[in-house]
N, C-alpha and C positions, 0 to 999 in steps of 0.2 A: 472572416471565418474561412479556413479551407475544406473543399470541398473534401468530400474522402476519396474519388476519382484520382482529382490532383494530387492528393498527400500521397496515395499510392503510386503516381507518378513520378513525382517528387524524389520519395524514400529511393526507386530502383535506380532512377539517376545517379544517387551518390556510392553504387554498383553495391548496394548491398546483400541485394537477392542474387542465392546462390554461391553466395562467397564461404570461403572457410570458416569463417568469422558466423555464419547462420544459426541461430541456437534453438535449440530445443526446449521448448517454455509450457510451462504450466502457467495459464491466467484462470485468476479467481476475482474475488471483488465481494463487496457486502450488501448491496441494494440489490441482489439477485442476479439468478442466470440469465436475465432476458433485459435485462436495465441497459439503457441505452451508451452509456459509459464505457462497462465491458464490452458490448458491441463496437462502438468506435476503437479501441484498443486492439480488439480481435482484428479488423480492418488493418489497421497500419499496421501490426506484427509480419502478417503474413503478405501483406504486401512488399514489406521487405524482407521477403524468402525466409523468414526464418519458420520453426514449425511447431507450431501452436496448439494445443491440448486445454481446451476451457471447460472448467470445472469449477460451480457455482452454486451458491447458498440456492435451493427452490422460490424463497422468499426474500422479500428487503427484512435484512437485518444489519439496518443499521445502528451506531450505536451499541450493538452487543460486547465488543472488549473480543476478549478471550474466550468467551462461551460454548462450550462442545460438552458431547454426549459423553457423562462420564458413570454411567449403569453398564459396568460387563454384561455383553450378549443381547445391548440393544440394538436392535433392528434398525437398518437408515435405509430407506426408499434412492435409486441411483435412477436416474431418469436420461436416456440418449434421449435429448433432441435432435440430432442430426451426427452423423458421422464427425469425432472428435471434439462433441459436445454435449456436456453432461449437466445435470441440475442434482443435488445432493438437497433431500429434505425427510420429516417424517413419515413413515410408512400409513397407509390408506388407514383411518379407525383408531389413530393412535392417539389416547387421551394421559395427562401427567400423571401418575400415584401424585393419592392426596394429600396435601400438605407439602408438596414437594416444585417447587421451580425446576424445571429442568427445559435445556435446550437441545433441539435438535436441526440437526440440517444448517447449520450457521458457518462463518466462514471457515472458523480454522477448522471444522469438521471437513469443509469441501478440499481442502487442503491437505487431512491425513486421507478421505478417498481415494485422493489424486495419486500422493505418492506413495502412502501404502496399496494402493490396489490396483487404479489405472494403467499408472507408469512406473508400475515396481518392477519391469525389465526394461524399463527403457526412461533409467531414470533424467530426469531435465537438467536442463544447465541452470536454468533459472527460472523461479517463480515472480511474477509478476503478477501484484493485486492493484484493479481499479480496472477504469479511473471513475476515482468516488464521484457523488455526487454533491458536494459540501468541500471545504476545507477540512486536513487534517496534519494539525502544528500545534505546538505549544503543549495546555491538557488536553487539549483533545485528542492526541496520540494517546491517551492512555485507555478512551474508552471507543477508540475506534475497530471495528471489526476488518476494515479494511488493512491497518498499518498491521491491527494483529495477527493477522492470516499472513502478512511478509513476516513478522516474528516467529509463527508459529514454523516457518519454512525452514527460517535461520536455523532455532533450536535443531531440528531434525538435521542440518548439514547442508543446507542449497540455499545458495544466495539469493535475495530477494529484493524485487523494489517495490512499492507503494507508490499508486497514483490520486492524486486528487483532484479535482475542478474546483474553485472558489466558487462560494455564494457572495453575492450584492448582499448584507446584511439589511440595509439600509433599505433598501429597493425594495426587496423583498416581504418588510415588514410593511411596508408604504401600497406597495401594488405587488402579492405573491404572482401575478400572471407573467407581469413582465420582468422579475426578482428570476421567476423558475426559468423562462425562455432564456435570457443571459448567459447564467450555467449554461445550459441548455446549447445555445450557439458554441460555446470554449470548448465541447468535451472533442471534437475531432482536432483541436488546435493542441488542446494537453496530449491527445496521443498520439499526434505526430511530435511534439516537443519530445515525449518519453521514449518513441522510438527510435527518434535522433539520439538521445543521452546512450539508449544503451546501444546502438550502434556502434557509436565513436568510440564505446567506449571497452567495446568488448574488441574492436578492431586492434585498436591498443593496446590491449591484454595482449591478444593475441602476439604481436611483434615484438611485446618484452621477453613474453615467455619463449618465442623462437632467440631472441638475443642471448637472453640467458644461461638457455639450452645451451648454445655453445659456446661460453664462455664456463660450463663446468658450477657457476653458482647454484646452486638446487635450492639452498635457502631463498636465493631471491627469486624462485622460479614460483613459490608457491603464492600465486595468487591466483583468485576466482574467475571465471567472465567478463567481470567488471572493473578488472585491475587491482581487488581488495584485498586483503588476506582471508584467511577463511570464508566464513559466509556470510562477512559482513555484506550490507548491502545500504540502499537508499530510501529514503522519501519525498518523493517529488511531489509540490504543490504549484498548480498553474491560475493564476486569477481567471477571473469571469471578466474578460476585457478580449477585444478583437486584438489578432494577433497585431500590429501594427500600433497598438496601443500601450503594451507590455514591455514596461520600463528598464528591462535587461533581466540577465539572471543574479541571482544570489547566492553564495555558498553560505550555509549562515545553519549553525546548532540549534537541537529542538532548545527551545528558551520554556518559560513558566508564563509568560505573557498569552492571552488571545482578545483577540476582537470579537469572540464568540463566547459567555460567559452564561452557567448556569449557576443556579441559586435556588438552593432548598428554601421556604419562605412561608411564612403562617397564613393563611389568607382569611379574609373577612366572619367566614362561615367557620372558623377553627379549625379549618380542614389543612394541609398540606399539600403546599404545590411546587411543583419544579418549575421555574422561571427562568424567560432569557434576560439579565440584564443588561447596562452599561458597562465596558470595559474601561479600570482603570487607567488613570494614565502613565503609558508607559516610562519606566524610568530611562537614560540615556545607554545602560547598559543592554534593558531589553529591547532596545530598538536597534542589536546588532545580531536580535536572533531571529527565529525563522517567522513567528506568525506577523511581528512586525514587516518585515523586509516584504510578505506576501500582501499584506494591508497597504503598501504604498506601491504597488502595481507589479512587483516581481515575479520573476517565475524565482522559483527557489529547489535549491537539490539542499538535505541532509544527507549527510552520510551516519549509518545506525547498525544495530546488532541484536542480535538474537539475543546474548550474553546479559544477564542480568546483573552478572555479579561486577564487583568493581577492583581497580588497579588492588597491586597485589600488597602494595604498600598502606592500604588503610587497613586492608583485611590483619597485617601484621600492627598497626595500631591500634586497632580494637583487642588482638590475641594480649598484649604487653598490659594495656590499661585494664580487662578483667583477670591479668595472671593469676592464677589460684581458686580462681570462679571453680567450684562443684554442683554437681546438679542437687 
């Protein structure tokens, strides 16, 4: 494990601090403002000069998805902790209407805070959520608070990455003490890995778009921070292994596979429970996607998007095969 000392030593050695290349980052995350993950990631941001504005669910909300306050004129509690650090949750006394689920203070809310209100004149180059506390690959991107809060950033226009820490599934289920500690030791190792990725890689950007500049292409000039087109952005997942132990990196699509499997399931008493089970075994195809390649010891980058919708060719294959559909 590296220390966070070193890792901030580390980082300025490869002369990042203070360079052009410095970005102006909204960090968010889903296990809360004060969870140790965020913390390590705040660490290495600004250790390598770039300048950091952390804006966080109050609570761990993990697991929420997509979840935010959707009652015009409700009230959200914004909490400084300390100069350029904020906690977003419900205000003092606030109980649901009944009959009603409703969330408040969750990621992508701390997300529209951020940028609707914190650094709505000083909008960021990039948002950056994590680093989680668990894996988030495969389904699990779909019900993570953490990847969705980089979604929720995309949608609105600012490129985003997602960070994750793996759990020892196994470990963890066997002895949680020494399962949590694991995590636990990787979260400074994933955000110095994450701060490297977007170092390099904004560094990059950087010298395409000055090449391009002068060679008059403008199309090829439009790319983000991170050398993507719009605001596309990434998901980085880092196992729970000492850095020195971490089998390389992977470029590898989210896939349908995980080693982390939930299951609606009848139980004994008639009741219904959500259970972790056994994960299928992977076919040869999904062992070229992401939660795969993170299960055999990888650090893994997606590349992902805000954009929901899909190529513009299917959309025209669905318009052809309902031709004539009226409501």
């Amino acid at each position: 494990m590296h220390k966070l000392l070193a890792t901030g030593i580390a980082l300025a050695s490869l002369g990042l601090a203070g360079q052009a290349n410095a970005l102006n980052i909204l960090l968010t995350n889903d296990d809360g403002c004060r969870a140790p993950g965020i913390g390590a990631l705040y660490q290495a941001l600004t250790a390598a000069g770039h300048q950091v504005t952390l804006v966080g669910p109050q609570n761990d909300s993990s697991g929420i998805g997509a979840a935010s306050v959707v009652s015009p004129g409700q009230a959200v509690a914004v909490t400084e902790l300390e100069p350029g650090k904020y906690c977003v949750g419900a205000p003092d006394g606030y109980t649901p209407p009944a009959g009603k689920t409703s969330a408040i203070g969750t990621p992508v809310d701390a997300v529209n805070v951020g940028l609707d209100l914190l650094l709505k004149n000083n909008r960021p180059d990039l948002v950056v959520s994590g680093s989680n506390f668990g894996e988030n690959v495969g389904p699990l991107t779909q019900m993570s608070g953490t990847v969705n809060a980089a979604v929720r950033a995309m949608f609105k226009g600012v490129p985003a990455v997602a960070v994750s820490t793996a759990i020892d599934m196994e470990l963890i289920m066997r002895d949680p003490q020494a399962g949590y500690a694991k995590t636990l030791n990787a979260l400074d190792d994933t955000a110095a890995f994450a701060t490297r990725v977007i170092g390099e890689l904004s560094a990059k950007a950087d010298k395409t778009r000055h090449a391009c500049d002068k060679s008059k292409k403008h199309k090829a000039c439009d790319l983000n921070v991170l050398g993507l087109p719009g605001s596309t952005g990434l998901n980085i997942n880092y196992p729970a292994l000492e850095a020195h132990e971490v089998r390389g990196v992977a470029y590898a699509p989210i896939g349908d596979w995980s080693a982390v499997n939930f299951l609606a399931q009848r139980s004994d008493d008639g009741g219904v429970r959500i259970n972790l089970v056994a994960p299928p075994t992977p076919s040869a195809e999904q062992k070229h996607y992401d939660a795969y390649q993170l299960f055999s010891g990888k650090a893994v980058i997606s590349v992902m998007d805000g954009n929901l919708s899909v190529d513009g060719k299917l959309q025209d294959h669905i318009r052809k095969e309902l031709r004539g559909l009226r409501p």
